[in-house]
N, C-alpha and C positions, 0 to 999 in steps of 0.2 A: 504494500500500500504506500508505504514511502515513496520507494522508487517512483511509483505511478504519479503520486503528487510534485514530486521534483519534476521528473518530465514535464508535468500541465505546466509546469511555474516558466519552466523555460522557452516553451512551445508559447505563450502567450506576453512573452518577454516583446517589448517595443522596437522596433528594428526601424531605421531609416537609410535608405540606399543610395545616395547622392551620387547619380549618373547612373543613365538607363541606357549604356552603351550594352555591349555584348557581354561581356561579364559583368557587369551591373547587374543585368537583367536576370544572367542564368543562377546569380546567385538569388536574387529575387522568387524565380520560378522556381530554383528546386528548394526555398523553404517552406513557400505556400504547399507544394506537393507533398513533404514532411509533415506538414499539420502544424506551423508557424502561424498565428492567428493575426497578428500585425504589424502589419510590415508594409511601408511607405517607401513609394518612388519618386526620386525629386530628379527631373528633367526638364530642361527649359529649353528644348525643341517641338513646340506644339506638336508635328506630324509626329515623333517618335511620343509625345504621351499619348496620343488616339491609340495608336497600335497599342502603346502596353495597356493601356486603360481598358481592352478588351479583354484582359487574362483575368477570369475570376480567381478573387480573393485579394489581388494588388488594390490598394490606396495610390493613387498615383498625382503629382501637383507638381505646380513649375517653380514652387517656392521654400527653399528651405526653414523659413518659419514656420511654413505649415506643419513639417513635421520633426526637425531635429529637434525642439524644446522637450517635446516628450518621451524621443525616443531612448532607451537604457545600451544602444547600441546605435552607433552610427559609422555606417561603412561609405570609406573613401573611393569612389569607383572609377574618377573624371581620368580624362589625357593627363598622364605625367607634368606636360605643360600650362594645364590648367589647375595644377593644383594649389598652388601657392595662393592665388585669387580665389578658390574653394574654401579652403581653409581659415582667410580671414573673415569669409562670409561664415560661416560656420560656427566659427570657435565663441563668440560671444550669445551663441545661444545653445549652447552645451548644456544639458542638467547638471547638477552635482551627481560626481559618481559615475555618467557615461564613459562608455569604452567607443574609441575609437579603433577601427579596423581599416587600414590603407594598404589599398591592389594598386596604389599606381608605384606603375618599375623606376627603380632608380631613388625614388624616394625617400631618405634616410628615415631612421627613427627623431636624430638630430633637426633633422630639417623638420620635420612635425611639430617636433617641440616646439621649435623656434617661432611658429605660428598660433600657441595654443597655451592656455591658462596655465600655469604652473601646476604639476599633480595630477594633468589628466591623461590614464593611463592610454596609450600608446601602443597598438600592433602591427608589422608592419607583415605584409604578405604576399607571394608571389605565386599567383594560379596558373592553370594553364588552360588553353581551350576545350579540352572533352570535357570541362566544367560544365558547357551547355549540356551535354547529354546525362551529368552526372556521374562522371566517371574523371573527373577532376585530379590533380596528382595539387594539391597545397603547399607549395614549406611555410611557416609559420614561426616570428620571431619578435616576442614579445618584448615592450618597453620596459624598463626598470621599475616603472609604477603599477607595474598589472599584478595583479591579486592571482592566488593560484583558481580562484574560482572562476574572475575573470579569462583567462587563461583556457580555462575550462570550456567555458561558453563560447569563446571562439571556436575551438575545435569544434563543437556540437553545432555550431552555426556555417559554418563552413563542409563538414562532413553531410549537409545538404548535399554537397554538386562533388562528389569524392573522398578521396583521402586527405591524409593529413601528417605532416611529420612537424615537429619542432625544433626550430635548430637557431643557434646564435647568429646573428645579426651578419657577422662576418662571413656568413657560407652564405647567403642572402644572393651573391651572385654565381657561386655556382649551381645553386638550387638553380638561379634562371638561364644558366649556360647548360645544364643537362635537363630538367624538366618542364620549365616554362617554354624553352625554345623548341623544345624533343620532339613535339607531335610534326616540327618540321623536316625534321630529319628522318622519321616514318615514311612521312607524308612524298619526301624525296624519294629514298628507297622505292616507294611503292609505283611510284611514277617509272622509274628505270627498270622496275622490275614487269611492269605491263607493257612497257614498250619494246621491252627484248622478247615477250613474248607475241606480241604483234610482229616483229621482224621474224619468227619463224614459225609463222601461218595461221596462228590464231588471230581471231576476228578480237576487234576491242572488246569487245559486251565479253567474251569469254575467259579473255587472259585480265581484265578489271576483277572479272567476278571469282578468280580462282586466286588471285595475289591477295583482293582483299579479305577473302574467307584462312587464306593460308596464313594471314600476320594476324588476324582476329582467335582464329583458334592455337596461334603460336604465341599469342601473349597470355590466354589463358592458362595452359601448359606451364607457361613463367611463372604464372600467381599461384601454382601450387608448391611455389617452393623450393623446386629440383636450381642445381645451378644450370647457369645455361650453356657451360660446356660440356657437361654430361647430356645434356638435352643433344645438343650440338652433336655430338658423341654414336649418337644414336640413330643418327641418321645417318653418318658418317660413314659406309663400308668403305674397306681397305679396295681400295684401285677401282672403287664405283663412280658414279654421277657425281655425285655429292662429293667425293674426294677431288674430285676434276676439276668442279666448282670452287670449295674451297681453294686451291691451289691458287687458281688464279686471282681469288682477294687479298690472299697474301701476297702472292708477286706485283700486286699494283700496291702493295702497304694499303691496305685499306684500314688497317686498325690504327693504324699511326694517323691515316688521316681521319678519321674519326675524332681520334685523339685534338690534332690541331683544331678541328671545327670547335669542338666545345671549349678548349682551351680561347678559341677567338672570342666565339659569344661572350664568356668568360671577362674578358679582356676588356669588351664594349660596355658588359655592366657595370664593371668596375669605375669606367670613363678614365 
């Protein structure tokens, strides 16, 4: 019965979203989908509130008085570049006690501060795209003012749209050099990997549909656990297909270039 009653407390916990962008939104939609009971959008693009203002259960308004005063959670979702102007809009109508949660990249914990009442706890986070579907990869890296309960409630707010890990502030850019940016490096792969099978005679509809069932069923296989060399391992026979193949990703260093890409993103986060 406890349990149950902490859930209701936090499921009807006040949430405001300030910016109805793409991740703005999916975190929006997958808490209403959770059983979030309110939760406000603040977007000052008329066209983009019609649209969300048709998803039941969203509060939607082009003004952040209307909802951060009462919200006990207010998530940062604007352009990185418009955060600093978000921020002063924002910050003199904080409750006492609110948390703030900030998804724009690059945006220190520091820098928050520096826009924001003394003492108000502080999260800073870096999502990544399958958030829309809910299947989100999170890092999570709380300010020095975050209570471990608040702390808490993020992850439970965020584990909406995926997962979640917690890490210091300082891995903040590798999180967004392997996670944040990853779904692009899939998303690469999966493009070379449908076109090499177009160049030898498959139709598109068919080499799309067999790449993208073979990385969906091959990340599942991942999420039980096995390492992914022994996975690797197993497909691998001696002087087969698959040893042919490999061969030649190592002869082009593909692991080293791997290696460099992320090490770049890496690099850009850091600025």
């Amino acid at each position: 019965m406890g349990n149950e009653t902490g859930s209701g407390q936090v499921l009807a916990t006040p949430v405001a979203i300030v910016g109805g962008g793409v991740m703005g939104s999916a975190i929006a939609s997958g808490l209403v989908a959770q059983g979030w009971v309110d939760v406000a959008v603040v977007e000052r693009m008329a066209t983009r509130r019609e649209q969300l203002a048709s998803e039941p259960g969203l509060r939607v308004t082009g003004e952040v008085a209307d909802a951060v005063p009462r919200a006990r959670v207010v998530v940062l979702a604007v352009k990185p570049k418009d955060a600093d102007g978000a921020l002063d809009g924002l910050a003199p109508l904080l409750a006492d006690g609110a948390l703030l949660i900030s998804i724009c990249a690059g945006v220190t914990l520091a820098r928050l501060a520096s826009h924001l009442p003394a003492g108000i706890p502080a999260i800073r986070v870096i999502p990544n795209t399958p958030a829309q579907i809910g299947q989100g990869m999170t890092a999570v890296s709380p300010g020095p003012d975050v209570s471990d309960d608040q702390l808490a409630l993020a992850n439970r707010l965020l584990e909406a749209v995926g997962r979640t890990v917690v890490l210091p502030e300082t891995l903040q850019d590798a999180a967004t050099a392997v996670s944040g940016s990853g779904p692009a490096y899939v998303f690469y792969l999966a493009e070379a990997m449908i076109e090499a099978g177009v160049q030898l005679g498959l139709t598109r509809a068919e080499s799309t549909e067999m790449v993208v069932q073979t990385i969906l069923g091959s990340a599942q296989l991942l999420a039980l656990g096995e390492h992914p060399t022994v996975l690797r391992e197993r497909v691998t026979s001696p002087g087969g297909t698959t040893a042919a193949a490999i061969r030649q990703l190592d002869a082009h260093a593909t692991r080293a270039a791997v290696a460099d890409a992320i090490q770049a993103a890496h690099d850009v986060s850091r600025g």
